[in-house]
DSSP file (Angstrom, degrees, kcal/mol; ACC not computed):
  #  RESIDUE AA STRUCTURE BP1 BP2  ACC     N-H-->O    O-->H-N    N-H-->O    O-->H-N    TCO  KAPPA ALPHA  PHI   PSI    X-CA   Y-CA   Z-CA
    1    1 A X              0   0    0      0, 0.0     0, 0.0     0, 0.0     0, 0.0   0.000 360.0 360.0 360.0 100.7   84.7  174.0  -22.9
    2    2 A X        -     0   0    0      1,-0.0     2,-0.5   128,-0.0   127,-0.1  -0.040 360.0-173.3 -36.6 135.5   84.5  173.7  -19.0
    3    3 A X        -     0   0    0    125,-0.2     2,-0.2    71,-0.1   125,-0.1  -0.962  14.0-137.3-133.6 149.9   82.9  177.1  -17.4
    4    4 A X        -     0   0    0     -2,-0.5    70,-0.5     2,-0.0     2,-0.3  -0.722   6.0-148.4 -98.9 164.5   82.8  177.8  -13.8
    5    5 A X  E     +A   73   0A   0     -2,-0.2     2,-0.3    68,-0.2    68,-0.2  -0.837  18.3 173.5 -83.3 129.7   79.9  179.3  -11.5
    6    6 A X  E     -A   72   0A   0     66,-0.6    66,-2.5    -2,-0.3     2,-0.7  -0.902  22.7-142.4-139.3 126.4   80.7  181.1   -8.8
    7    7 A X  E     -     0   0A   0     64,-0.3    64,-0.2    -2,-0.3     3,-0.1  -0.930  15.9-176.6-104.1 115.7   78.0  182.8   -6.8
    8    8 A X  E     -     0   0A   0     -2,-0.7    15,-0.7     1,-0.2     2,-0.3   0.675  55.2 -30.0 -71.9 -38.3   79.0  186.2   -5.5
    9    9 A X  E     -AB  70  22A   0     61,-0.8    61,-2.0    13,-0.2     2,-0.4  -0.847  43.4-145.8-175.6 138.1   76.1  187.4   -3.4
   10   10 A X  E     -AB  69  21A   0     11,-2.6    11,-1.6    -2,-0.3     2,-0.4  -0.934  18.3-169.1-130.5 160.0   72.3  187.4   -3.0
   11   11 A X  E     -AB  68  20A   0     57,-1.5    57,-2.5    -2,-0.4     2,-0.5  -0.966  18.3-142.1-145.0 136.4   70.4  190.1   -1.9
   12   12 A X  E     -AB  67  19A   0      7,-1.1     7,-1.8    -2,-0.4     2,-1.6  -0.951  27.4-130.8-108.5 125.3   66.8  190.6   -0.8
   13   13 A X  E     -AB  66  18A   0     53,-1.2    52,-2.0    -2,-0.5    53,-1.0  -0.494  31.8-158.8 -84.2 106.8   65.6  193.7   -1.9
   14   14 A X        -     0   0    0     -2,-1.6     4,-0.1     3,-1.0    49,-0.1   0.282  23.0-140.8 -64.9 157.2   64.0  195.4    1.4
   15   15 A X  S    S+     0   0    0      2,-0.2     3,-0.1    47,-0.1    48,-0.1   0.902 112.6  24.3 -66.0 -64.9   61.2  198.3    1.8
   16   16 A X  S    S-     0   0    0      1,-0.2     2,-0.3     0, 0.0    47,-0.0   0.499 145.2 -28.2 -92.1 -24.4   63.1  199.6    4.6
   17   17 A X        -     0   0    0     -5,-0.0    -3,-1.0     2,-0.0     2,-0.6  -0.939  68.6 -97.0-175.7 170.0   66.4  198.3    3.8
   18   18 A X  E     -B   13   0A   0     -2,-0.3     2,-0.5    -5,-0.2    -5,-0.2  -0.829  22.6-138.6-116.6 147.2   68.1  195.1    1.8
   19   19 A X  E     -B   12   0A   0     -7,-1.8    -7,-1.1    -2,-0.6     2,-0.7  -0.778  25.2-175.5 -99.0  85.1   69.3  192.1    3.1
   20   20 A X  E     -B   11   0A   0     -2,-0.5     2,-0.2    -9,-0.3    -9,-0.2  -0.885  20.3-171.2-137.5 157.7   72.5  190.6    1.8
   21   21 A X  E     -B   10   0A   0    -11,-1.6   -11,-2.6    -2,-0.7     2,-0.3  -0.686  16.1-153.6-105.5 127.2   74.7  187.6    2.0
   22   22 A X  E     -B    9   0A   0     -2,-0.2   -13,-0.2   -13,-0.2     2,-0.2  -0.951   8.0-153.1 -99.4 141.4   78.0  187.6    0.5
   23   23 A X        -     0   0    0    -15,-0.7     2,-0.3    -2,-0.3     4,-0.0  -0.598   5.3-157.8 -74.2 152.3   79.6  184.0   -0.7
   24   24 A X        -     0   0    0     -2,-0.2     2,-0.2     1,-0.0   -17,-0.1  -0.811  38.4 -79.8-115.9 176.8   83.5  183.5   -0.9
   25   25 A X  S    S+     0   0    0     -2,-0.3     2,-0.4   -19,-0.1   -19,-0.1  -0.426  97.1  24.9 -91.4-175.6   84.8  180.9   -2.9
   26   26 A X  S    S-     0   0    0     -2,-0.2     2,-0.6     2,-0.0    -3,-0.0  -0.897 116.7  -8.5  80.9-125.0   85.0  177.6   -2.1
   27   27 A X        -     0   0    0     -2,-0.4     2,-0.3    -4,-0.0    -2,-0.1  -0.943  60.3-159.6-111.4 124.8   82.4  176.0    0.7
   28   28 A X        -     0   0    0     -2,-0.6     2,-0.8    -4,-0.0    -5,-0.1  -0.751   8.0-150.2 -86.3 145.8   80.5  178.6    2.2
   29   29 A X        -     0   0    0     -2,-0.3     2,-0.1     2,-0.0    -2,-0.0  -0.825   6.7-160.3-129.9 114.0   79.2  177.2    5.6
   30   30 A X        +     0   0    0     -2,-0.8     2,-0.4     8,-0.0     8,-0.0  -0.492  21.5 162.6 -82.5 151.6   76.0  178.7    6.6
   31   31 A X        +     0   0    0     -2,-0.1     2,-0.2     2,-0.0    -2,-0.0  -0.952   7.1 126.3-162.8 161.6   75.2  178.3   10.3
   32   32 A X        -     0   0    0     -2,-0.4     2,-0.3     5,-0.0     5,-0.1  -0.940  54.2 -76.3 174.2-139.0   73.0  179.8   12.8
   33   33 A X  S >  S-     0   0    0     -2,-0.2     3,-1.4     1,-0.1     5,-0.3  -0.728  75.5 -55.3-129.2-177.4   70.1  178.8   15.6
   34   34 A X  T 3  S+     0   0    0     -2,-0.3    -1,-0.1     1,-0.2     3,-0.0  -0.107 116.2  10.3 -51.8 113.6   66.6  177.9   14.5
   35   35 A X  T 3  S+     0   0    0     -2,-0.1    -1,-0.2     1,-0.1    -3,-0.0   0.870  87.6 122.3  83.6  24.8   64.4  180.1   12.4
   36   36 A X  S <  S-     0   0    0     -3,-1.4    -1,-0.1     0, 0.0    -2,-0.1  -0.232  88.3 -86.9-106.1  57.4   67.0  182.1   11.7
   37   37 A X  S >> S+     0   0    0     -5,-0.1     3,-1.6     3,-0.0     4,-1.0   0.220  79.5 130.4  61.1  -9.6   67.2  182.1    7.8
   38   38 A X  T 34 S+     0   0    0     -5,-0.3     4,-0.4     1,-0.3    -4,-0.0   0.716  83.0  28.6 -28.0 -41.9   69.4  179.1    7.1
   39   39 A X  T 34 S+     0   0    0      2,-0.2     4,-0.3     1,-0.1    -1,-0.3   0.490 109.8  70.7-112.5  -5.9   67.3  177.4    4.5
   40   40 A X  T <> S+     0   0    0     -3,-1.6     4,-1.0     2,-0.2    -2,-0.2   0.700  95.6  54.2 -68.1 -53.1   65.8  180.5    3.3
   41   41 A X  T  < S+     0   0    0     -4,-1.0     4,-0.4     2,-0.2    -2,-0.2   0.646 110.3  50.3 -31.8 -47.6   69.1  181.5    1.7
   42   42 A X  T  > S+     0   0    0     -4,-0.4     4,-1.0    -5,-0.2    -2,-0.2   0.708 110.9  43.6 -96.6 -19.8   69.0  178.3    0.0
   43   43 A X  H  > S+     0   0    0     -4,-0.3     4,-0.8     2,-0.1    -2,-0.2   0.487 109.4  53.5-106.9  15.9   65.8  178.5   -1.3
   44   44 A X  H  X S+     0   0    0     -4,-1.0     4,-0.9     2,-0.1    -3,-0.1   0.460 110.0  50.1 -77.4 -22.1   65.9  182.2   -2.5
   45   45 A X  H >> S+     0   0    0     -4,-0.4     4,-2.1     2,-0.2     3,-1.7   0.936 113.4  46.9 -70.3 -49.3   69.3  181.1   -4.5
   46   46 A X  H >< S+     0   0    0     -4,-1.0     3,-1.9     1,-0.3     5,-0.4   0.927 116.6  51.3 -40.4 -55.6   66.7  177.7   -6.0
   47   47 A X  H 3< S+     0   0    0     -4,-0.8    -1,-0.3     1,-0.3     3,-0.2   0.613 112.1  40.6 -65.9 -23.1   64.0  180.8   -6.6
   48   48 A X  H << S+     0   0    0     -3,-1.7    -1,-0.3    -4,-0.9    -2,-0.2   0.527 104.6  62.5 -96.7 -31.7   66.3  183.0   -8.5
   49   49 A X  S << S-     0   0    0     -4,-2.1    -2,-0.2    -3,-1.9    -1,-0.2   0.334 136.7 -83.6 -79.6  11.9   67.9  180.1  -10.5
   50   50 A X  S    S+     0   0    0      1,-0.2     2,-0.2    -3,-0.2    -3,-0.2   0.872  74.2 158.4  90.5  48.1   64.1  179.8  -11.8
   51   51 A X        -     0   0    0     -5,-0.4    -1,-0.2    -4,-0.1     3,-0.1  -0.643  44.4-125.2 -47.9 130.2   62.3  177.6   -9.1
   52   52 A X  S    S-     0   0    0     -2,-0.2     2,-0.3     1,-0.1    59,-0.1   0.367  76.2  -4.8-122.4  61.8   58.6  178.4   -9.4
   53   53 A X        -     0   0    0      2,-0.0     2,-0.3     0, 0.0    -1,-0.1  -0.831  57.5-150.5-149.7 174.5   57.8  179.4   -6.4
   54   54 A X        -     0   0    0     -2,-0.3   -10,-0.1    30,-0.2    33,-0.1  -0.720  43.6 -81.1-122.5 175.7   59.2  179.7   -3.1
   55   55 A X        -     0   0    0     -2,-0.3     2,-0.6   -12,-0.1    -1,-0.1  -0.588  42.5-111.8 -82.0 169.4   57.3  179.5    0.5
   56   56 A X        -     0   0    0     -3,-0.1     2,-0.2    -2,-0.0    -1,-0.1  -0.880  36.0-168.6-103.4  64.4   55.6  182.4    1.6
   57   57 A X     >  -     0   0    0     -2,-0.6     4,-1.9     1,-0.1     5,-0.1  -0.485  20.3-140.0  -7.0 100.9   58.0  183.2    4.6
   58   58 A X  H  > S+     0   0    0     -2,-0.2     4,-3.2     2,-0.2     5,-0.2   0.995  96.9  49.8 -38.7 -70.2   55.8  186.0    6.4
   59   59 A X  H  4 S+     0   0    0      1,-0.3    -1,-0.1     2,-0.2    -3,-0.0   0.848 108.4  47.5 -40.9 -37.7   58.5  188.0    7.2
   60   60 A X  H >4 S+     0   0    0      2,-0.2     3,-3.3     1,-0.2    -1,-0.3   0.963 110.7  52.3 -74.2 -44.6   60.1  188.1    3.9
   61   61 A X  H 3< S+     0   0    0     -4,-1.9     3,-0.2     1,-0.3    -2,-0.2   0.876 110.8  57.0 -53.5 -40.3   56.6  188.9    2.2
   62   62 A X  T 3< S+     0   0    0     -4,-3.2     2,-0.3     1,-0.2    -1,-0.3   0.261 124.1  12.0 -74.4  14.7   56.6  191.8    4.9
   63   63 A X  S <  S+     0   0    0     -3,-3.3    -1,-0.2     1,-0.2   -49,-0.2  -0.375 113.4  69.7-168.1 111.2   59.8  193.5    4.0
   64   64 A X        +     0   0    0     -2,-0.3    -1,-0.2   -51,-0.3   -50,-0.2   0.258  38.2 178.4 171.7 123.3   61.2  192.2    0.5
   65   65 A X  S    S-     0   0    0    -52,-2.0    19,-9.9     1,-0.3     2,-0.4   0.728  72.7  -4.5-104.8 -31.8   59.8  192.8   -2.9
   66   66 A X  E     -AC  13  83A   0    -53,-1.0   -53,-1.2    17,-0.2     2,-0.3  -0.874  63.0-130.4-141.5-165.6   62.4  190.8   -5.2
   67   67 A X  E     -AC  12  82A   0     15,-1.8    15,-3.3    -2,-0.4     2,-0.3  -0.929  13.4-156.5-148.1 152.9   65.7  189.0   -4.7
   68   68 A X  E     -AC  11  81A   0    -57,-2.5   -57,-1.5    -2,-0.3     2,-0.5  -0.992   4.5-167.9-141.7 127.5   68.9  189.7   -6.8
   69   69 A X  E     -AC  10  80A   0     11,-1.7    11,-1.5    -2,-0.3   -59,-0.2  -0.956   8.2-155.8-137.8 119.7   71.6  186.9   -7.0
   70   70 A X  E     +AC   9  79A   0    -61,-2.0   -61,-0.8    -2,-0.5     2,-0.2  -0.454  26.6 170.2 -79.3 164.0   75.0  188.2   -8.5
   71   71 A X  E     - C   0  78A   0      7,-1.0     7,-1.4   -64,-0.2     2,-0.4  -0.609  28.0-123.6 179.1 121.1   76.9  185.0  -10.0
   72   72 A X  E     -AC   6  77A   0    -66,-2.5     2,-0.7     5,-0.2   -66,-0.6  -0.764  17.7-167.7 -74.4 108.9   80.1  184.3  -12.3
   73   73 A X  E >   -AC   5  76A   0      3,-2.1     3,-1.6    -2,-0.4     2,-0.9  -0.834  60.6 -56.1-125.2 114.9   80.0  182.5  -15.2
   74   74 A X  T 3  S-     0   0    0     -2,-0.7   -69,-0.1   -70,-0.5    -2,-0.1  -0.643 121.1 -28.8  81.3-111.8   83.1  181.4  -16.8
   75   75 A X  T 3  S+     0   0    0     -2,-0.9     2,-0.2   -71,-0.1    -1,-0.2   0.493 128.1  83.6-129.4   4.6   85.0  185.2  -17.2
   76   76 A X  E <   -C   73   0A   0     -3,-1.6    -3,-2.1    19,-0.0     2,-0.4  -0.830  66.6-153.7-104.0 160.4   81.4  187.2  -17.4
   77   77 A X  E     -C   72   0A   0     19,-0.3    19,-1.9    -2,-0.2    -5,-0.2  -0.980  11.7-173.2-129.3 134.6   79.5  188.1  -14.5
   78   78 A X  E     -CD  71  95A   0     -7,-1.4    -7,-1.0    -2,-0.4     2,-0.4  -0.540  21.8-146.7-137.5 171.6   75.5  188.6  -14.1
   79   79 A X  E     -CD  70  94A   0     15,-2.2    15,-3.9    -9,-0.2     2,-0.5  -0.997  22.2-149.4-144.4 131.5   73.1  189.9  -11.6
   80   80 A X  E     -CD  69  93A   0    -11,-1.5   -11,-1.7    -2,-0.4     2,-0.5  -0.939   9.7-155.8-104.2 126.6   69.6  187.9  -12.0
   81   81 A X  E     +CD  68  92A   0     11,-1.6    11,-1.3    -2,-0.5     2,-0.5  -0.879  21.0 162.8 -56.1  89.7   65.9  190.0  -11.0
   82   82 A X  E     -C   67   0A   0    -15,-3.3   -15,-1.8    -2,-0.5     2,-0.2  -0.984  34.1-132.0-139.7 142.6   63.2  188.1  -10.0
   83   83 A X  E     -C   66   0A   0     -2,-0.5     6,-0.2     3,-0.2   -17,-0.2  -0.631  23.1-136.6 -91.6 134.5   60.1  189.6   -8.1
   84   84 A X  S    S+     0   0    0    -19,-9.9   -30,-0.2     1,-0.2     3,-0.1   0.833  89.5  27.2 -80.2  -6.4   59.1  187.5   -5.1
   85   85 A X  S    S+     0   0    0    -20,-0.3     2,-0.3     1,-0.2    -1,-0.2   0.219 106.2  69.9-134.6   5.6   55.7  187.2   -5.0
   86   86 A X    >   +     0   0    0      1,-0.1     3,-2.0     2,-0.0    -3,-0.2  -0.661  60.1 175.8-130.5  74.8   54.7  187.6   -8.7
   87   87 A X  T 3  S+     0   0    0     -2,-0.3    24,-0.1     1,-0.3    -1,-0.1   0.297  78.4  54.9 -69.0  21.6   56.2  184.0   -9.7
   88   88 A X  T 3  S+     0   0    0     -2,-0.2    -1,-0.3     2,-0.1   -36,-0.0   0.198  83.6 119.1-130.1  16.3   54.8  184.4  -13.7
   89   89 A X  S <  S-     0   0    0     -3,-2.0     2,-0.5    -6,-0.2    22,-0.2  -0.295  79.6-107.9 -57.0 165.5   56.9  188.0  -13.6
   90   90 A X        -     0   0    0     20,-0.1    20,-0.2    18,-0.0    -2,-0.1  -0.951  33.3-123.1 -82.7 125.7   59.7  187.8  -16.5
   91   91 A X        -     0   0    0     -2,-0.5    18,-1.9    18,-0.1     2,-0.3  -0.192  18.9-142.7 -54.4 142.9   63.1  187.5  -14.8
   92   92 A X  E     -DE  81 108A   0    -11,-1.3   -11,-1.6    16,-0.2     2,-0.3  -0.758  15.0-162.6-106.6 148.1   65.6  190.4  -15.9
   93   93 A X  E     -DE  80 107A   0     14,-2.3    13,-2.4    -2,-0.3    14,-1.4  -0.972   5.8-158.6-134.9 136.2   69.5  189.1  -16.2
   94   94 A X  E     -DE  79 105A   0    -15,-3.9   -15,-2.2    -2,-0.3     2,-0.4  -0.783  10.5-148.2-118.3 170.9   71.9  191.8  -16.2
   95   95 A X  E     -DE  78 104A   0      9,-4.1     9,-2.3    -2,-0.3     2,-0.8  -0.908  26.1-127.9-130.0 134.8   75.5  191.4  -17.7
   96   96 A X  E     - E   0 103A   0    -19,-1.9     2,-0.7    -2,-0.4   -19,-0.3  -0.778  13.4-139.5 -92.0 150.8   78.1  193.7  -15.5
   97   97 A X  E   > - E   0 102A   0      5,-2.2     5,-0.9    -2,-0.8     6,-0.0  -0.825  11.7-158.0-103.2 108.9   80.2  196.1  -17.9
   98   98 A X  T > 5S+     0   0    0     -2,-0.7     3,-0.7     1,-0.2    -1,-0.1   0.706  81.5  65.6 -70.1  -2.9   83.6  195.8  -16.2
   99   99 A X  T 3 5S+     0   0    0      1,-0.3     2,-0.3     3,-0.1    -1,-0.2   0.943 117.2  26.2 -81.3 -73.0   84.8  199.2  -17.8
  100  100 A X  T 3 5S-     0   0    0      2,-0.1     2,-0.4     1,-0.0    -1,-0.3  -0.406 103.2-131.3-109.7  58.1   82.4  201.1  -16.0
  101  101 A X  T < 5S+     0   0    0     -3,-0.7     2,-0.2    -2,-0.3    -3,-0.2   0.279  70.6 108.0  15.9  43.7   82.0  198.6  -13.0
  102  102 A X  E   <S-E   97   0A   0     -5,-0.9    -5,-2.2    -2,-0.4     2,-0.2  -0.973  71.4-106.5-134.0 148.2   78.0  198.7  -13.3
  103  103 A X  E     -E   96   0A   0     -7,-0.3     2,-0.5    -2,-0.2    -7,-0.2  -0.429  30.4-145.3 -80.1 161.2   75.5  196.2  -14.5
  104  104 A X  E     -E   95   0A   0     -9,-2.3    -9,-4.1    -2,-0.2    -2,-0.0  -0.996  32.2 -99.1-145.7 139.7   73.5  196.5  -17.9
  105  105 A X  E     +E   94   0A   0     -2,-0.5   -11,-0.2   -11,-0.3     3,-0.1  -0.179  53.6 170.9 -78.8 113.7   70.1  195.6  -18.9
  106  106 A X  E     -     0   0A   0    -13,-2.4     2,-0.2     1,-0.4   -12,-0.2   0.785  51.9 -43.2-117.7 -17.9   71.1  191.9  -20.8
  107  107 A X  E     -E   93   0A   0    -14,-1.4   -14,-2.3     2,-0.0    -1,-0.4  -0.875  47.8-122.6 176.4 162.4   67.9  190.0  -21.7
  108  108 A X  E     -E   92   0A   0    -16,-0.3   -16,-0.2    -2,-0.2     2,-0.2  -1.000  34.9-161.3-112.0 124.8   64.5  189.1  -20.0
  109  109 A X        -     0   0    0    -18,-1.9     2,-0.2    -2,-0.4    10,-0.2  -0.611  18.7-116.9-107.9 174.6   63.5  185.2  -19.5
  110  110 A X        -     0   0    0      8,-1.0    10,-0.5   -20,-0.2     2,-0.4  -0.657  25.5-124.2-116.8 154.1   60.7  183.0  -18.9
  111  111 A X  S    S+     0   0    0     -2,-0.2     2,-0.2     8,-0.2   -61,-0.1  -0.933  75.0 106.9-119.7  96.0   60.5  180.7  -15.6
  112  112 A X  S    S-     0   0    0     -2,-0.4     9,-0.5     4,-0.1    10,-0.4  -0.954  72.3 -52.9 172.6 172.5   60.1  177.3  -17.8
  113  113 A X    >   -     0   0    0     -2,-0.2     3,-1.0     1,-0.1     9,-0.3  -0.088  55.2-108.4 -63.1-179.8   61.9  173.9  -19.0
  114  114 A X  T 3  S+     0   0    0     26,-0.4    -1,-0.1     1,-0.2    26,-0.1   0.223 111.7  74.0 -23.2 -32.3   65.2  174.1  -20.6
  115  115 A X  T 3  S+     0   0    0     24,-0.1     2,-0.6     3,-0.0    -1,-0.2   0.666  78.1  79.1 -89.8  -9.3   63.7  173.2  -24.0
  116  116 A X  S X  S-     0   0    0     -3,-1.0     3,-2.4     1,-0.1     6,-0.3  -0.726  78.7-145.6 -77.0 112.1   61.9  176.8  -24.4
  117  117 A X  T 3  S+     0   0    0     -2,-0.6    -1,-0.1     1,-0.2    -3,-0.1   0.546  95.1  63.7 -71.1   9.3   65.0  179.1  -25.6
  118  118 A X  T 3  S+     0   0    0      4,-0.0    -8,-1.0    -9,-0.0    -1,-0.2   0.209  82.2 114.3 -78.1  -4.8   63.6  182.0  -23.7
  119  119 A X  S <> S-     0   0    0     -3,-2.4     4,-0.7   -10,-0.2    -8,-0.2  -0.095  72.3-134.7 -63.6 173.5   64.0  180.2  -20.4
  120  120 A X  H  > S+     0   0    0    -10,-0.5     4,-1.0    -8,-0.3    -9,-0.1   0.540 111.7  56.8 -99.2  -4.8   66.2  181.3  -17.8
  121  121 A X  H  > S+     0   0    0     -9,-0.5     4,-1.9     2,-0.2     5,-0.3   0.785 102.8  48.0 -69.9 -75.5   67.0  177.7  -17.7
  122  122 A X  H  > S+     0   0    0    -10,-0.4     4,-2.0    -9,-0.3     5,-0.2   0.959 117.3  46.7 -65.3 -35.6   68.1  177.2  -21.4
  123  123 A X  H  X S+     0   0    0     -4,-0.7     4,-1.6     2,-0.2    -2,-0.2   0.948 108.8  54.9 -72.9 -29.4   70.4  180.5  -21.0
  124  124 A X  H  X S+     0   0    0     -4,-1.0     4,-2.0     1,-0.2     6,-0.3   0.940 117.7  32.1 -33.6 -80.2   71.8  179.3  -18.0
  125  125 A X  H  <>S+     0   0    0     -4,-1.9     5,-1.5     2,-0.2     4,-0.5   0.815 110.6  59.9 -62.1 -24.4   72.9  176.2  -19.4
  126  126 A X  H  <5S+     0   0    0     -4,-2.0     5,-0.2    -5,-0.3    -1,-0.2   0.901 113.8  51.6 -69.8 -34.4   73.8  177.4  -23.2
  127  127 A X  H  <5S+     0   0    0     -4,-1.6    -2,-0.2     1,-0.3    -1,-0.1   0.489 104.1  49.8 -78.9 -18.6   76.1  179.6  -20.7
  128  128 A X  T  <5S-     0   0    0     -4,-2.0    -1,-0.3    -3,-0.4  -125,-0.2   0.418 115.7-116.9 -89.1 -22.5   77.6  176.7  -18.8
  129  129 A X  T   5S+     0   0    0     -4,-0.5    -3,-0.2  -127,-0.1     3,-0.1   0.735  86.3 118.3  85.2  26.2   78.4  175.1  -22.3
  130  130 A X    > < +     0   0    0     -5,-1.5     3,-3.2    -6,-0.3    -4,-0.2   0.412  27.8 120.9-101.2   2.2   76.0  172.3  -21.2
  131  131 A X  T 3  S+     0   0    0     -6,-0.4    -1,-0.1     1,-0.3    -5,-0.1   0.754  76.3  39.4 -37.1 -59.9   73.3  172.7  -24.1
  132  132 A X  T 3  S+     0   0    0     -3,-0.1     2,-0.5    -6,-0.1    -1,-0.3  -0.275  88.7 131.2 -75.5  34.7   73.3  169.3  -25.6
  133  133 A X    <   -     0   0    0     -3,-3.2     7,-0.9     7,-0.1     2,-0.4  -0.837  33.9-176.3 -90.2 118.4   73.6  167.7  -22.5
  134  134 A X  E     -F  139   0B   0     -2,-0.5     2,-0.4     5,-0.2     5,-0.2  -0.772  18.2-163.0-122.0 166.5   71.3  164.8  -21.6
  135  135 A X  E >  S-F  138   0B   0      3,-0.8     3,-5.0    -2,-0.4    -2,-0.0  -0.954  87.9 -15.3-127.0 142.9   70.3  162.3  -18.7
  136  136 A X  T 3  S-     0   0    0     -2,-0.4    -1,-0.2     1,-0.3     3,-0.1   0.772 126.7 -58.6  37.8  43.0   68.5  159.4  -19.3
  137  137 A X  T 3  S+     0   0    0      1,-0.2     2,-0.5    -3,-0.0    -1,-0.3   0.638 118.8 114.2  58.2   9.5   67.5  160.9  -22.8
  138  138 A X  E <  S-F  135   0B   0     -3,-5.0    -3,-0.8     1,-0.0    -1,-0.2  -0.886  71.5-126.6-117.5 121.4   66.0  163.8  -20.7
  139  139 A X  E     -F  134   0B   0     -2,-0.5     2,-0.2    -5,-0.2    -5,-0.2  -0.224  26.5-139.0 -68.1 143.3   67.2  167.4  -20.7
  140  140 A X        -     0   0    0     -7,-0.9   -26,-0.4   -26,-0.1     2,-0.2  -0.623  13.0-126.4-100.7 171.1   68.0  168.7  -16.8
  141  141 A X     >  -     0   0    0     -2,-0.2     4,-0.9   -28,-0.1   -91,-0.1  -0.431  32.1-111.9-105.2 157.2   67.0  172.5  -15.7
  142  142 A X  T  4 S+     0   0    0     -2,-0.2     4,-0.4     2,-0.2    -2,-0.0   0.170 118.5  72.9-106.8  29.2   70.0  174.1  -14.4
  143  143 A X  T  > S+     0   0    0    -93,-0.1     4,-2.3     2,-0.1    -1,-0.2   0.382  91.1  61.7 -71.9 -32.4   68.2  174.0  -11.1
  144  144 A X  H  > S+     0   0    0      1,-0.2     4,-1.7     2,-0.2    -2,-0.2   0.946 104.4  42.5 -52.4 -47.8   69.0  170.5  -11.5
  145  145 A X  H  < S+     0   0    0     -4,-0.9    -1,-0.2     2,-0.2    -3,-0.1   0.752 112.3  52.3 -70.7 -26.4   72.6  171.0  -11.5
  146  146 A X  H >4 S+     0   0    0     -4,-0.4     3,-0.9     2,-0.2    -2,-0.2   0.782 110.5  56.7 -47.0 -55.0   72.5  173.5   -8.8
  147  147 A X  H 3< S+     0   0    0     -4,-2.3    -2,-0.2     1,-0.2    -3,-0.2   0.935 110.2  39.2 -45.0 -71.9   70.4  170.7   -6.8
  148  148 A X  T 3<        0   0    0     -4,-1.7    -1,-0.2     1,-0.3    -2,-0.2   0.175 360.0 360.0-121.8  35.8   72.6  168.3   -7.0
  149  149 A X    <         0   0    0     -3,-0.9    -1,-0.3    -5,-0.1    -2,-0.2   0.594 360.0 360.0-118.9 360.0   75.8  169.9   -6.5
């Protein structure tokens, strides 16, 4: 069964306030002048799809304690947790309850390959309908797929 991904929105959650970028669908086109977050954006999505680690961006380290990345998969939609600076934290995935248009506490994962079923990696993929999927006899991450689409 084909499933879709759509990423709705990613958020850094601030001290003093929180920072977030909405996506539409289709090609989002990120743009700005130098050193202004462009590539920051794209590797807070990586960090949140279970990267582990991200750069230590001063700024962000000064004003942001996790990052929260909303995303559609298939006809449910889920809001991933991840604390930035304590990369062996467990990531929290919440499932939204569309009834009462709030998210709910849906599992906790581990930051680790694909082949652990407690990754955020093997739920990712079980979710995508990609489970038994191999490369070269080698199981992908679903950072992988993110990567190279």
């Amino acid at each position: 069964m084909k499933r879709r991904m759509l990423i709705e929105s990613l958020t850094l959650i601030g001290t003093r306030k929180n920072y977030t970028i909405n996506f539409k669908e289709g090609l989002n086109y990120i743009s700005g002048h130098t050193s202004t977050g462009k590539t920051s954006i794209l590797e807070m999505i990586d960090y949140a799809l279970g990267a582990k680690k991200h750069k230590s961006y001063i700024e962000i380290g000064h004003a942001c304690s996790q990052v929260e990345l909303v995303f559609v998969l298939g006809n449910e939609k889920y809001k991933i947790i991840r604390q930035l600076f304590d990369f062996n934290a467990a990531v929290i995935v919440e499932c939204c309850d569309s009834s009462k248009e709030r998210f709910l506490f849906y599992n906790r994962f581990e930051i680790d390959s694909p082949s652990n079923p407690r990754s955020l990696s093997a739920f990712l993929i079980e979710k995508l309908g990609l489970a038994n999927v191999t490369i070269a006899g080698q199981a992908f991450s679903f950072r992988d797929i993110y990567k190279y689409c």
